[in-house]
VOSE-201161 format. One record per atom (N, C-alpha, C): residue in three letters; x, y, z. Coordinates in steps of 0.2 Angstrom, whole numbers, padded with zeros to 4 digits, always signed. Atoms other than C-alpha are relative to their C-alpha. Layout:
// VOSE-201161
ALAXYZ ...
//
This chain:
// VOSE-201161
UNK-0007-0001-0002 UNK+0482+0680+0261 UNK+0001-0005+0006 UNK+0000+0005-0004 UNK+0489+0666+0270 UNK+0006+0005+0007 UNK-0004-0003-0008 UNK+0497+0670+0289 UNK+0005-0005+0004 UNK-0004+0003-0005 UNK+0510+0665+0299 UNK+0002+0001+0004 UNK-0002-0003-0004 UNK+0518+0666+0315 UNK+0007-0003-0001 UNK-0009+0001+0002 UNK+0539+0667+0316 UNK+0001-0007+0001 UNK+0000+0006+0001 UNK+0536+0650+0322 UNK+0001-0004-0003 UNK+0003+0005+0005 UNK+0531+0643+0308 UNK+0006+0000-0007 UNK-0007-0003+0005 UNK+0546+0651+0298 UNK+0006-0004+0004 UNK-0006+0001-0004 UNK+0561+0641+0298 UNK+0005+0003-0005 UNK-0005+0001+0004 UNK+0577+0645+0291 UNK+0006-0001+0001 UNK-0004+0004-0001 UNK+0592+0637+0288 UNK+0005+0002-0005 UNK-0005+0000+0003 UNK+0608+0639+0283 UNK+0004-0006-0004 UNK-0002+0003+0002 UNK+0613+0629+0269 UNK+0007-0002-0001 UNK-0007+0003+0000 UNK+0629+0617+0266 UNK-0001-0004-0005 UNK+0001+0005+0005 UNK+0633+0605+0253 UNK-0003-0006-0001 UNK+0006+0004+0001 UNK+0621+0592+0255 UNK-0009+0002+0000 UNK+0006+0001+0002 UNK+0608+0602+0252 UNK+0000+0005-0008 UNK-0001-0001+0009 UNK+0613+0603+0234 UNK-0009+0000-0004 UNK+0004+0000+0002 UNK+0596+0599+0230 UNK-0006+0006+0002 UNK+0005-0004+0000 UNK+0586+0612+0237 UNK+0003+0007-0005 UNK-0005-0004+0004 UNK+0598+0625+0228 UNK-0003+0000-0008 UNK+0004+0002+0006 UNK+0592+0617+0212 UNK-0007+0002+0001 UNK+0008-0003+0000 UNK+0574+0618+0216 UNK+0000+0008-0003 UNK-0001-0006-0003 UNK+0577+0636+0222 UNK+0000+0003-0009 UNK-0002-0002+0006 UNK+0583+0640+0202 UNK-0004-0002-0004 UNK+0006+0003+0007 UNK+0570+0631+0193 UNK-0007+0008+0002 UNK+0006-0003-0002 UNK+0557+0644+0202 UNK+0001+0008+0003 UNK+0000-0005-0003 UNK+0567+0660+0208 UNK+0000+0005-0002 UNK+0005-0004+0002 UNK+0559+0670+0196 UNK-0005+0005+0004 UNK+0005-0002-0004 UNK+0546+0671+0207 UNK+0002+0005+0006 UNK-0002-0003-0005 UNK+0557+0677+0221 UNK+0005+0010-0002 UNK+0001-0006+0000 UNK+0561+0692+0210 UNK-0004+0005+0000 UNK+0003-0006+0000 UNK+0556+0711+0207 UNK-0008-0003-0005 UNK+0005-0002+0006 UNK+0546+0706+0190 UNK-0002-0009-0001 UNK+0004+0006-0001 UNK+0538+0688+0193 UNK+0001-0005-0007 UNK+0001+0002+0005 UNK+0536+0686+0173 UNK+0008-0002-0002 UNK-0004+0000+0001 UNK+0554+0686+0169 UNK+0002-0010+0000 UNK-0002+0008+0000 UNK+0562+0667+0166 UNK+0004+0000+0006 UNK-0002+0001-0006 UNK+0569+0658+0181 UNK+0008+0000-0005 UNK-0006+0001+0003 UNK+0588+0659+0180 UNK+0005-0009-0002 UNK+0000+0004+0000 UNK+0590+0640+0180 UNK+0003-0003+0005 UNK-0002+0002-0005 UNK+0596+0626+0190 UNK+0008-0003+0000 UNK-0008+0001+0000 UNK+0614+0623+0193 UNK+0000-0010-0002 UNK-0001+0006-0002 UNK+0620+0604+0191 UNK+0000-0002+0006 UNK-0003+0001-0006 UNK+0621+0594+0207 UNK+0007+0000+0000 UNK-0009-0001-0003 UNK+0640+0594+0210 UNK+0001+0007-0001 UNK-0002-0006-0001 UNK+0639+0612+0205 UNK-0002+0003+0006 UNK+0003-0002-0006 UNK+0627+0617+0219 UNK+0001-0003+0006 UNK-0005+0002-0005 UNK+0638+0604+0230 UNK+0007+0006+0002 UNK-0003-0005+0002 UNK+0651+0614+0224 UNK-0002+0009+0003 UNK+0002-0008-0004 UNK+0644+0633+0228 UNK-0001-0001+0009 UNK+0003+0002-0007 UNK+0637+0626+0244 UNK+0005-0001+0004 UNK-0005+0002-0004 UNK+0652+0619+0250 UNK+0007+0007+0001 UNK-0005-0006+0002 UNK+0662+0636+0246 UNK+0000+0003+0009 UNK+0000-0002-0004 UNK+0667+0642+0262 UNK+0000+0010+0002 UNK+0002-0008-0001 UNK+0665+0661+0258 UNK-0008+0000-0003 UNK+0008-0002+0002 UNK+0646+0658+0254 UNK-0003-0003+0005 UNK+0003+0001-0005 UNK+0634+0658+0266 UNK-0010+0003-0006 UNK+0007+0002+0004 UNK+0614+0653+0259 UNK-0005+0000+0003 UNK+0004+0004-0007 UNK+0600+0654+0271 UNK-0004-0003-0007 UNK+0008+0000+0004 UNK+0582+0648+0263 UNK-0003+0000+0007 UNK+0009-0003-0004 UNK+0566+0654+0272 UNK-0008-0004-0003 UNK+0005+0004+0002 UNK+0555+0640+0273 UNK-0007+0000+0006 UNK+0003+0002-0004 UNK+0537+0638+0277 UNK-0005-0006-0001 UNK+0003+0007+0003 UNK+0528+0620+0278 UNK+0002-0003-0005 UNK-0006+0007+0006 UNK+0543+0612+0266 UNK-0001+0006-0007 UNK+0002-0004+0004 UNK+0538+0627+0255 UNK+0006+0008+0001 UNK-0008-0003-0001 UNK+0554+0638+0251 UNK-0006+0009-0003 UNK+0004-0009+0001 UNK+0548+0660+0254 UNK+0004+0002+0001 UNK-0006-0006+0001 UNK+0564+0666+0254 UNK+0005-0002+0000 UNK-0006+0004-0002 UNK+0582+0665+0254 UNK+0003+0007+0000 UNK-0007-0006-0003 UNK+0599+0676+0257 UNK+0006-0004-0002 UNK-0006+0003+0000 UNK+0614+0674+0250 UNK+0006+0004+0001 UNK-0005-0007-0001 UNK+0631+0683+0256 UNK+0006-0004-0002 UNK-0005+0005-0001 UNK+0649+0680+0254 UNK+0003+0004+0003 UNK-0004-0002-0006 UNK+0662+0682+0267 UNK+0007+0002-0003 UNK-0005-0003+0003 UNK+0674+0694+0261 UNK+0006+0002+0007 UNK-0005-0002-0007 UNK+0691+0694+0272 UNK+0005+0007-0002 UNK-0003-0008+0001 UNK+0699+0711+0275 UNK+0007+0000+0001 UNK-0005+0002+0001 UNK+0716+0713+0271 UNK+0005+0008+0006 UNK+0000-0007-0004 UNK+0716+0731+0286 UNK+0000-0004+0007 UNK+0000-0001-0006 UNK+0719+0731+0303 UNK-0010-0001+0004 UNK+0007+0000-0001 UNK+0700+0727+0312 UNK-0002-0006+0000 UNK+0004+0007+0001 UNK+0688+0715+0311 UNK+0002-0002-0007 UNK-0003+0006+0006 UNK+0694+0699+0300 UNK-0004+0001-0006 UNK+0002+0000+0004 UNK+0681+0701+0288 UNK-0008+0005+0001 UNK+0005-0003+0000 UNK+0665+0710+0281 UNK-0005-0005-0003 UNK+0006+0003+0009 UNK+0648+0703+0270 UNK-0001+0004-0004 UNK+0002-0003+0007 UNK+0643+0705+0254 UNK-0007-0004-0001 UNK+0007+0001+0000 UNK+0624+0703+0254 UNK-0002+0001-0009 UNK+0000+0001+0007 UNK+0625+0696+0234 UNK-0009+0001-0003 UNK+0007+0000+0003 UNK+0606+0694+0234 UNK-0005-0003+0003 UNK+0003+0002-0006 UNK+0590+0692+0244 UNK-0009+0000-0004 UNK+0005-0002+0002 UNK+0573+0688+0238 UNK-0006-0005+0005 UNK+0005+0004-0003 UNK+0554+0683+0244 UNK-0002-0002-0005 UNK+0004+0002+0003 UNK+0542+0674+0236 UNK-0005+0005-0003 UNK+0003-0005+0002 UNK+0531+0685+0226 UNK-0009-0001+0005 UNK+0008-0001-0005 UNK+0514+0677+0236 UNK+0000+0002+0010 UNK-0002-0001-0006 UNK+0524+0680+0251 UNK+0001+0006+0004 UNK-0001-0005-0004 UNK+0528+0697+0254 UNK-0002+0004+0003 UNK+0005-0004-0005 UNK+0525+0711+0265 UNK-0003-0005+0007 UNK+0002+0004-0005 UNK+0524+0698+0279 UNK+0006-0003+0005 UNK-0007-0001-0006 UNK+0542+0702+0288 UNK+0007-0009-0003 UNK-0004+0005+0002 UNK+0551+0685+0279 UNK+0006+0003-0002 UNK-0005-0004-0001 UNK+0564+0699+0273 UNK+0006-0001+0006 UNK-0003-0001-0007 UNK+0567+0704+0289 UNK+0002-0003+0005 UNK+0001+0003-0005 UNK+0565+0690+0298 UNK+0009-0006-0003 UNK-0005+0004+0005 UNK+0581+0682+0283 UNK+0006+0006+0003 UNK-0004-0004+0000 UNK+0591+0698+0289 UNK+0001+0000+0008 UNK+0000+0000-0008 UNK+0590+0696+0308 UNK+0002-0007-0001 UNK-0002+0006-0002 UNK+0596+0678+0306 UNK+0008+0001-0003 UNK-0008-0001+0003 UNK+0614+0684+0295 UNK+0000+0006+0005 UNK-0003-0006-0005 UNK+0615+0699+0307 UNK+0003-0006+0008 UNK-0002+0005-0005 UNK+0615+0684+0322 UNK+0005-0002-0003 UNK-0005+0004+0002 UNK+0626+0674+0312 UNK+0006+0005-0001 UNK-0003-0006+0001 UNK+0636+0691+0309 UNK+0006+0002+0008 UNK-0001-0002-0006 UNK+0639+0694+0328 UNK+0002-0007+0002 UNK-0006+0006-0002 UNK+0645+0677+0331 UNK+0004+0000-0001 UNK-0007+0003+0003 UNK+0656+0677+0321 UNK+0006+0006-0004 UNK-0006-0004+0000 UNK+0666+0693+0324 UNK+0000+0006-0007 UNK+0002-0006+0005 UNK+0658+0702+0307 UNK-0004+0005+0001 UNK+0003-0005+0002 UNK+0653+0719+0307 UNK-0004+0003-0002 UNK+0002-0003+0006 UNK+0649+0725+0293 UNK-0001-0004-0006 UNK+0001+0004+0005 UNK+0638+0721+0279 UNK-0001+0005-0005 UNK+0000-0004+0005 UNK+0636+0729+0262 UNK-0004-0004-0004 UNK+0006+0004+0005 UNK+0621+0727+0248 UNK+0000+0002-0007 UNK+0000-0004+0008 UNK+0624+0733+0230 UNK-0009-0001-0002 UNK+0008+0002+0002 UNK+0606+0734+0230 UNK-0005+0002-0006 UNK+0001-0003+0006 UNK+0594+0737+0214 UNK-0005+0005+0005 UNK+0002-0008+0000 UNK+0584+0754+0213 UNK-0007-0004+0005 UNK+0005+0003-0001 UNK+0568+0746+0219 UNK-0001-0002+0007 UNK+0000+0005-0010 UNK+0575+0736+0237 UNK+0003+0006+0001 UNK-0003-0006-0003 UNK+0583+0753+0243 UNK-0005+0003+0005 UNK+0005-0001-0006 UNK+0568+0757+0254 UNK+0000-0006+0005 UNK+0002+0004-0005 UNK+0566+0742+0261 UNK+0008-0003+0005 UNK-0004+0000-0007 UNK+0584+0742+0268 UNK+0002+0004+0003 UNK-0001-0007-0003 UNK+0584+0759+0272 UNK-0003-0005+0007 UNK+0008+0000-0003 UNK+0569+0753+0282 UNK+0005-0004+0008 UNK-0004+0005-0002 UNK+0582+0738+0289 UNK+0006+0004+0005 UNK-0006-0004-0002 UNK+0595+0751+0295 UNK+0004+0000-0003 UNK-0005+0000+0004 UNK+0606+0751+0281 UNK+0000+0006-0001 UNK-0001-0005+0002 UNK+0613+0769+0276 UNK+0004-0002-0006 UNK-0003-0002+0007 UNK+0618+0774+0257 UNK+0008+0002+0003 UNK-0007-0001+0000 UNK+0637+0775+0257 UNK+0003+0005-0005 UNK+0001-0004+0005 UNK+0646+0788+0247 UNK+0003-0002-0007 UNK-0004+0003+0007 UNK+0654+0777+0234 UNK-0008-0003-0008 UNK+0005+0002+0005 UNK+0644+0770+0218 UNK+0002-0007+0000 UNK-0002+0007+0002 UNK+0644+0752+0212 UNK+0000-0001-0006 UNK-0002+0000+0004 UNK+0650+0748+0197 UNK+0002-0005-0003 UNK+0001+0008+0004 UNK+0650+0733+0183 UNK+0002+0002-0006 UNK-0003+0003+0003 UNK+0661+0726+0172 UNK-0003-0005-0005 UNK+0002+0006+0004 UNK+0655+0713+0159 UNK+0008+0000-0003 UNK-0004+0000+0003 UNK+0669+0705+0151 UNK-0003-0007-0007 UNK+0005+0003+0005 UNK+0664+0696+0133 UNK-0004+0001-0004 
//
């Protein structure tokens, strides 16, 4: 099991010129889900991952170590249409690498949007989480809400 110090962990919030890491990230994020074996979802075209990147209600980290990508975060900045803080997140999806975890990358991907969170006047984050990551936000300080989440396919 390889080790790190927080040191060694950078991450970075992406923008439109880094379209190509985005692609990578899609040929192999497979790995960064629950079930390793599963096919990777694919990689976007470049102007499409110019495109999501440059979207200004997306926000991307990646969790790199040694040029070597163990994790990412991706939220969107949803604005409120209520009295209060201007807007909330929507934490769409968050994975490690599968030879990664268990080594605080998570956490260390959730302390960097909660910073970014607090600069920028957002509160509150919300995670439609699957059944399986539910402890590990609890663990995070996230509290069950009393609503459900609910999907639509259309097609």
């Amino acid at each position: 099991m390889a080790t790190f110090t927080n040191a060694d962990l950078r991450i970075r919030l992406l923008g439109p010129d880094d379209g190509h890491a985005l692609i990578r990230l899609g040929v192999t994020d497979n790995l960064f889900d629950e079930d390793p074996s599963v096919e990777p979802s694919g990689a976007l075209a470049y102007d499409a991952a110019r495109s999501f990147l440059g979207d200004p209600t997306v926000l991307f980290w990646l969790a790199e170590l040694g040029g070597e990508t163990v994790g990412f975060l991706h939220c969107c900045i949803q604005r409120r249409r209520t009295a209060g803080p201007w807007a909330e997140l929507l934490l769409m999806e968050m994975g490690t690498h599968a030879d990664w975890r268990r080594r605080g990358i998570g956490r260390s991907l959730l302390a960097v949007m909660e910073e970014w969170m607090q600069g920028h006047g957002v509160e509150e984050v919300w995670v439609p989480a699957n059944v399986y990551a539910t402890g590990f936000y609890e663990k995070c300080g996230f509290a069950k809400d009393e609503g459900e989440i609910l999907v639509k396919a259309l097609g």
